[in-house]
C-alpha positions as CSV (number, residue, x, y, z in Angstrom):
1,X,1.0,-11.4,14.8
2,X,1.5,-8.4,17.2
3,X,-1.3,-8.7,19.5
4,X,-0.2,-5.8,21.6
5,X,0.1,-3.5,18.6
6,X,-3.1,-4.5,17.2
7,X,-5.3,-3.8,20.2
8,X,-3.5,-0.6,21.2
9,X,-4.0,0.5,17.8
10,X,-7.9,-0.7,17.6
11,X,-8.2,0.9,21.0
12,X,-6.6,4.4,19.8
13,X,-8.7,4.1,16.6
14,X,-11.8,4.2,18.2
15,X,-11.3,6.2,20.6
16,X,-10.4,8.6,18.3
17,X,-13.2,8.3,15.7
18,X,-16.0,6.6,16.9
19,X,-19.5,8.5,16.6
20,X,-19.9,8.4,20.7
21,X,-16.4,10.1,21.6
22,X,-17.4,8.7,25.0
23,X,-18.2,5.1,24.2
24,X,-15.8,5.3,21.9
25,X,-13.2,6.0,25.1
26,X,-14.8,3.0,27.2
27,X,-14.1,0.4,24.6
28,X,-10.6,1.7,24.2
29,X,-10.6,1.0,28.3
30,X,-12.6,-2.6,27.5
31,X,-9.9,-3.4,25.4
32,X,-6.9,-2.6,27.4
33,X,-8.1,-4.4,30.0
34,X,-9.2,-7.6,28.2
35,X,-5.8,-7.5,26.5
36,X,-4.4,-6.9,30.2
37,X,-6.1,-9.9,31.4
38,X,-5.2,-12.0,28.7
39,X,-8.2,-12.1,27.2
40,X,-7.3,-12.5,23.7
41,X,-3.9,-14.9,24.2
42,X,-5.8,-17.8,23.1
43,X,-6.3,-16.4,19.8
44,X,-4.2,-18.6,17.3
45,X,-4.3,-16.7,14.2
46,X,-5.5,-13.0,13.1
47,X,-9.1,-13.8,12.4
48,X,-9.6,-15.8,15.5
49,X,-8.1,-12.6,17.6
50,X,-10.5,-10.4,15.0
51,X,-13.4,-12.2,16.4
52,X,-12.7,-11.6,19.7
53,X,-12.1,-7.9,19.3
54,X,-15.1,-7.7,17.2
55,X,-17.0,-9.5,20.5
56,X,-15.7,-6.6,23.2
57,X,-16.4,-4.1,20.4
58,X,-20.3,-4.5,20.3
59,X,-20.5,-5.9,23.8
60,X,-20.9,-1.9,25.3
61,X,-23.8,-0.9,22.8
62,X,-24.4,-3.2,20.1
63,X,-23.4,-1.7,17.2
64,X,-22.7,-4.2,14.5
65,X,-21.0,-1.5,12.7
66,X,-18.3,-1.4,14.8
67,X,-16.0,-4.8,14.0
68,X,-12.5,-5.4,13.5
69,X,-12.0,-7.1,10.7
70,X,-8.8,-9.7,8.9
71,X,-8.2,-10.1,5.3
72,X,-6.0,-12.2,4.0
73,X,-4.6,-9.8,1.3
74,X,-3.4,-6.2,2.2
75,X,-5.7,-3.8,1.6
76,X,-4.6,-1.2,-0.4
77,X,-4.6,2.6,0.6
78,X,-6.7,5.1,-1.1
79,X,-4.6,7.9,-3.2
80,X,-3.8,11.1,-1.0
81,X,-5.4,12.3,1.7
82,X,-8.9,11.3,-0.7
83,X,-11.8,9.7,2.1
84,X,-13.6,6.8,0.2
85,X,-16.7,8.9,-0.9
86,X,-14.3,11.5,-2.6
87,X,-12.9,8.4,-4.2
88,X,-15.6,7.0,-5.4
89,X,-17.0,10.2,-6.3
90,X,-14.2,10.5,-8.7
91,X,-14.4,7.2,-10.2
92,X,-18.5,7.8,-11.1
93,X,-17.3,10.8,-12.6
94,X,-14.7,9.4,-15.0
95,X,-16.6,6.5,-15.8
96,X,-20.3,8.2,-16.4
97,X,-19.4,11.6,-17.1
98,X,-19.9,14.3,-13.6
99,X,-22.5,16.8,-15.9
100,X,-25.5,14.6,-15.8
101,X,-28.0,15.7,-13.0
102,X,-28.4,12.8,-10.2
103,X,-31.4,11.9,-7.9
104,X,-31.1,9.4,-5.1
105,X,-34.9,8.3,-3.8
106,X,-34.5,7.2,0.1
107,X,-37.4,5.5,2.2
108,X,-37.3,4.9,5.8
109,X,-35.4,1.1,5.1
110,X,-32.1,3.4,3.7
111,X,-29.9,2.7,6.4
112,X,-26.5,2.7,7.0
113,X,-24.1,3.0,4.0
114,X,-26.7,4.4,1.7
115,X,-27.8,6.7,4.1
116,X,-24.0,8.1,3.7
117,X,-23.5,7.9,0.1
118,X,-27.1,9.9,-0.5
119,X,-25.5,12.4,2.0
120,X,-21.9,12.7,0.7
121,X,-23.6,13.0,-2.5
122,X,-26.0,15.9,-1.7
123,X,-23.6,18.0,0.6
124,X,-21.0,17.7,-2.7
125,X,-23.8,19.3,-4.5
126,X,-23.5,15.5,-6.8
127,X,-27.0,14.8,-6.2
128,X,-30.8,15.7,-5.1
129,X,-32.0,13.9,-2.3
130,X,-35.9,12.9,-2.8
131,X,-38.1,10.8,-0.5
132,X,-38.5,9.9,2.8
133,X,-36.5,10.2,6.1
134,X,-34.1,7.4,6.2
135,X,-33.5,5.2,8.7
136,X,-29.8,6.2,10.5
137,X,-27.3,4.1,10.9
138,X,-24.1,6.2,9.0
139,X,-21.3,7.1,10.8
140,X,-19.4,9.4,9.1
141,X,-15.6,8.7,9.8
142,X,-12.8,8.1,7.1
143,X,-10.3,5.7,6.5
144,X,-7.3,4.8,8.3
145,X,-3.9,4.0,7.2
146,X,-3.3,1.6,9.6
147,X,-3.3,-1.7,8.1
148,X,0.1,-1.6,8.3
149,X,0.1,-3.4,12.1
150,X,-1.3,-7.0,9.8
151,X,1.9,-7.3,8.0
């Protein structure tokens, strides 16, 4: 396990793509220095280390969104350059045909992910969005490549 690597890359990551560009620049500086101080050498495996991460991720603004995560298996990438709504997009299509006109009802408890699928799907022109306001929570980023740094 390349600790170093990991939290660099974590730190560059976020800095890079999180929602608060200035937040997302202070954890980057949390985690440097944590990792500096040898804050995550007692980690003895990667999903030990991912809970710590995770810890100093939240700890600036509690965003439970924003975790670092292990699997045991390697993720696959996504085809191309594709973002995961694109890909998913696709897949509707192919399995229940892209012709057939879509509505997606949202109340103030659509939060989050759905809140990002009923907008991915209306700014594609996919879907009508009907209802109320919804409650916040999406982040629109995309996916990284870099799960490379867990092999």
């Amino acid at each position: 396990m390349n600790i170093d690597a990991l939290v660099e890359e974590t730190g560059r990551l976020v800095a890079g793509h999180y929602v608060f560009p200035e937040t997302g620049e202070r954890l980057r500086l949390l985690l440097a220095e944590r990792h500096a101080a040898g804050g995550y050498r007692g980690a003895g495996d990667p999903a030990a280390l991912a809970e710590l991460v995770t810890g100093d991720l939240q700890s600036l603004n509690g965003d439970l969104h924003l975790r670092l995560k292990h699997h045991v298996e390697e993720i696959p990438a996504l085809p191309g350059d594709s973002g995961l709504m694109e890909v998913m997009a696709r897949e509707a299509r192919e399995r229940f045909g892209g012709e057939k006109p879509l509505a997606v009802l949202t109340s103030a408890t659509t939060f989050s992910g759905a809140e990002e699928l009923a907008y991915d799907l209306q700014r594609h022109g996919r879907a009508t969005v009907v209802g109320e306001r919804t409650g916040g929570g999406a982040h629109p980023g995309r996916v990284s490549g870099s799960t490379r740094i867990w092999r």
